[in-house]
C-alpha positions in Angstrom: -2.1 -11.8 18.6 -3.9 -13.0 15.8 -7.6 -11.4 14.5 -10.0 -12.9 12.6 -13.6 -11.8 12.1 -16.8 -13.7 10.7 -19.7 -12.8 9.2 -19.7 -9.5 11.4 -23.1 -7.2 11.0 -23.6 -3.6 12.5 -26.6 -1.3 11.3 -27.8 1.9 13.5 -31.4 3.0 13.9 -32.4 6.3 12.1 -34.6 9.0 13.2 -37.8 7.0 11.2 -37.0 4.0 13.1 -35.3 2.2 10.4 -32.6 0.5 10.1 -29.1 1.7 8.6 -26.5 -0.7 7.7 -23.0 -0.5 8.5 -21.0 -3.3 8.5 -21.2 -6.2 6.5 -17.5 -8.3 6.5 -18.0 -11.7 6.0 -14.3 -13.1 6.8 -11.2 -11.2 7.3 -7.7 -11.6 9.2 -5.1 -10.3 10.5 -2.2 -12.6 11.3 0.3 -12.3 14.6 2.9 -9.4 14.3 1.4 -8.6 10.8 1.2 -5.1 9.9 -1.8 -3.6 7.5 -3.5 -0.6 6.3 -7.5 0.0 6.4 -8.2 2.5 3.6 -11.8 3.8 2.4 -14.6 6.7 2.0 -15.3 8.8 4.9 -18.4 7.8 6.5 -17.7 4.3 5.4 -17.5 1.9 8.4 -13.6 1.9 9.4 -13.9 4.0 12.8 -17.1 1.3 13.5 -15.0 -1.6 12.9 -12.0 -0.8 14.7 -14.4 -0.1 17.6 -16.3 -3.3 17.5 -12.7 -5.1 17.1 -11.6 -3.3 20.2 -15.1 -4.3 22.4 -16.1 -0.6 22.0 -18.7 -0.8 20.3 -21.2 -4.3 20.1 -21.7 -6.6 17.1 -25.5 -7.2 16.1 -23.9 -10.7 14.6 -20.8 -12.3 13.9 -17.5 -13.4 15.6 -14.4 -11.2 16.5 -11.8 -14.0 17.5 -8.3 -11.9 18.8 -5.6 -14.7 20.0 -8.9 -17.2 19.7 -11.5 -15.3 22.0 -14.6 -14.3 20.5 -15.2 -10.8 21.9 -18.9 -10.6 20.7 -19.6 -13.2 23.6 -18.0 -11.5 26.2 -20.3 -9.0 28.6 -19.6 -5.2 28.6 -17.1 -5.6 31.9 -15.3 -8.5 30.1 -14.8 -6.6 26.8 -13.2 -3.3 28.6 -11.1 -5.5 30.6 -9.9 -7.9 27.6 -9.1 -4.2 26.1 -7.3 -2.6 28.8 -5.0 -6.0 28.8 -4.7 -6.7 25.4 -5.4 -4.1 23.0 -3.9 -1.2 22.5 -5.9 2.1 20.7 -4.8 5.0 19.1 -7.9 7.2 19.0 -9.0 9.6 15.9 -10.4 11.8 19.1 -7.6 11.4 20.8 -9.8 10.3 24.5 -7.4 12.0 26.9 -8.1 12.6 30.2 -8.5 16.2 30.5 -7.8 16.8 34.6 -4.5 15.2 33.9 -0.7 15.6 32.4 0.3 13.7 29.3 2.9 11.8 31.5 0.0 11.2 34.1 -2.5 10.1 31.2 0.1 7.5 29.8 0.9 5.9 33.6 -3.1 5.7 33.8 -3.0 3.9 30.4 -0.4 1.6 32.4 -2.7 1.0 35.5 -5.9 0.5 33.2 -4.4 -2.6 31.9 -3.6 -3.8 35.8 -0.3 -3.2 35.6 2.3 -1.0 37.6 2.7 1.8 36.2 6.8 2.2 34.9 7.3 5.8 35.3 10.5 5.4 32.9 8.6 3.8 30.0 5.9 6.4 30.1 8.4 9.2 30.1 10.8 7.5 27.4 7.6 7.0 25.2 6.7 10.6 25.2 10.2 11.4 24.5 10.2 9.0 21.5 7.6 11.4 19.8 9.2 14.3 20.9 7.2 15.8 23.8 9.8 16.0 25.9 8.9 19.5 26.7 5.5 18.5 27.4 5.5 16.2 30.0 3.5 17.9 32.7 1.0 20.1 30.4 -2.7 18.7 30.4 -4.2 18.5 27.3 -5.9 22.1 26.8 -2.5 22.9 27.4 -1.2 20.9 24.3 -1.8 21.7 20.5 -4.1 19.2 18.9 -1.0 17.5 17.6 0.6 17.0 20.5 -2.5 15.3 22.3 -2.3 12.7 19.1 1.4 12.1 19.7 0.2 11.2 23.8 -2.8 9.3 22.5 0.2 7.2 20.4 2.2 7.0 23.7 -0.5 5.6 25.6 -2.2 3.3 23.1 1.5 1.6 23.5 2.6 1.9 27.1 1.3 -2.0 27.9 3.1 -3.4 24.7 -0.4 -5.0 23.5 -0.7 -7.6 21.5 -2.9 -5.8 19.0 -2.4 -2.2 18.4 -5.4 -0.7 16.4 -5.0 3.3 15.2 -7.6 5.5 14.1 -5.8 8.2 11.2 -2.9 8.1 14.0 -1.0 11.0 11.8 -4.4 13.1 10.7 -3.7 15.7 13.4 0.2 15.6 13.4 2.3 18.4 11.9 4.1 17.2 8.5 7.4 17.1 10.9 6.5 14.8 13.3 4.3 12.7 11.0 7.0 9.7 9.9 8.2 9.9 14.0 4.6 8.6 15.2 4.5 6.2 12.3 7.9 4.7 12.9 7.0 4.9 16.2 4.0 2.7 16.2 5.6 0.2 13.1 9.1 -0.3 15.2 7.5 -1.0 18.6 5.1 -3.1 17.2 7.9 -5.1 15.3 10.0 -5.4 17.7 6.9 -7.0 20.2 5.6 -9.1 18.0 2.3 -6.6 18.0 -0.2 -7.0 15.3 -1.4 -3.5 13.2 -4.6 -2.4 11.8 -4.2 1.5 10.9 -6.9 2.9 9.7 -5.5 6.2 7.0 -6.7 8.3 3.8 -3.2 9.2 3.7 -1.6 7.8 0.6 1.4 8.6 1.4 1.4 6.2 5.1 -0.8 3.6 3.4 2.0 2.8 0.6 4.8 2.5 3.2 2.7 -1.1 4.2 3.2 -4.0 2.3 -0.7 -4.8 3.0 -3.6 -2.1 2.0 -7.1 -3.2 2.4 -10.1 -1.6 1.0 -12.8 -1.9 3.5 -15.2 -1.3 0.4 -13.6 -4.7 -0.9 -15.1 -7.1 2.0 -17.6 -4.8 3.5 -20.9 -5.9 1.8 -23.7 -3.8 3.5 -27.3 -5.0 3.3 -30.2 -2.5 2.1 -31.5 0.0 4.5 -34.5 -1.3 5.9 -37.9 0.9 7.0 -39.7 0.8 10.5 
């Protein structure tokens, strides 16, 4: 699925009532089953743009087309549904449910995006990043790199079309960190799944043919007073 965003704006309100820009990307785009890196400065805008790309977060202006539908239009309801179907999210937080198991938080990511939950997939896709041992431990039962392997497993258990990842290896132990990345890379190759990974690792930016500086297209405005 194809992405392609337009004149985008985002700026937050400060404690004085002003106004703090964000985001300012006048054109960029992501092709169908292309694969690309988002590097930049913490602090810089890359969590706030995968967010508005996913529907997450609103758009004070601009277009976010994905497959040719302009998300910024859509209401609230429309944009988590269009997510849950269609987009796939590997969280920097990791967003797990906390009341349930890793295998019971990937089937949920299954039945989010209305389909039946395939017990097989879930449990093959937690084996695939090696938590095996871990299928029925809820998350304060988990280290912190074993919730981000589950966040991975989840943020693929509806093949999307368009797979976004937040520093998807940050909290990953050096051991398992080329297993999530392969992970993500060959499933989304072999689906046809377009990639935006957001890193500051060098090391997983310069396995992609594509790096993008978000400081290269992102052109905030001034911040303005109240």
């Amino acid at each position: 699925m194809s992405l392609e965003i337009k004149n985008v704006k985002k700026s937050y309100r400060d404690p004085s009532g002003g106004r703090v820009p964000i985001l300012n990307v006048a054109d960029f785009k992501l092709g169908q089953g292309e694969q690309a890196v988002l590097v930049g400065s913490s602090g810089g805008g890359k969590t706030t743009l995968l967010n508005i790309i996913a529907g997450i977060t609103a758009a004070d202006s601009g277009e976010v087309l994905i497959g040719g539908t302009d998300i910024v239009k859509l209401s609230e309801a429309a944009r988590d549904r269009f997510r849950a179907e269609r987009i796939g999210y590997v969280f920097q937080t990791f967003n797990l449910l906390p009341a349930f198991t890793a295998l019971e938080n990937v089937l949920l990511g299954m039945s989010f995006g209305g389909r039946k939950a395939d017990r097989a997939r879930a449990i093959q896709l937690l084996e695939r990043v090696g938590l095996s041992h871990r299928l029925h431990h809820k998350p304060t039962q988990m280290s912190v790199g074993e919730q981000q392997r589950t966040s991975v497993a989840r943020a693929l258990a509806n093949t999307p079309r368009l797979l976004l990842a937040d520093e998807p290896t940050a909290n990953v132990d050096v051991a398992n960190q080329q297993t999530v990345l392969d992970l993500l890379r060959d499933s989304c190759r072999e689906h046809h799944v377009s990639l935006l990974l957001v890193t500051h690792a060098q090391e997983v930016a310069a396995q992609f043919d594509r790096i993008e500086k978000l400081a290269e297209f992102n052109r905030p405005l001034a911040t303005t007073k109240a």
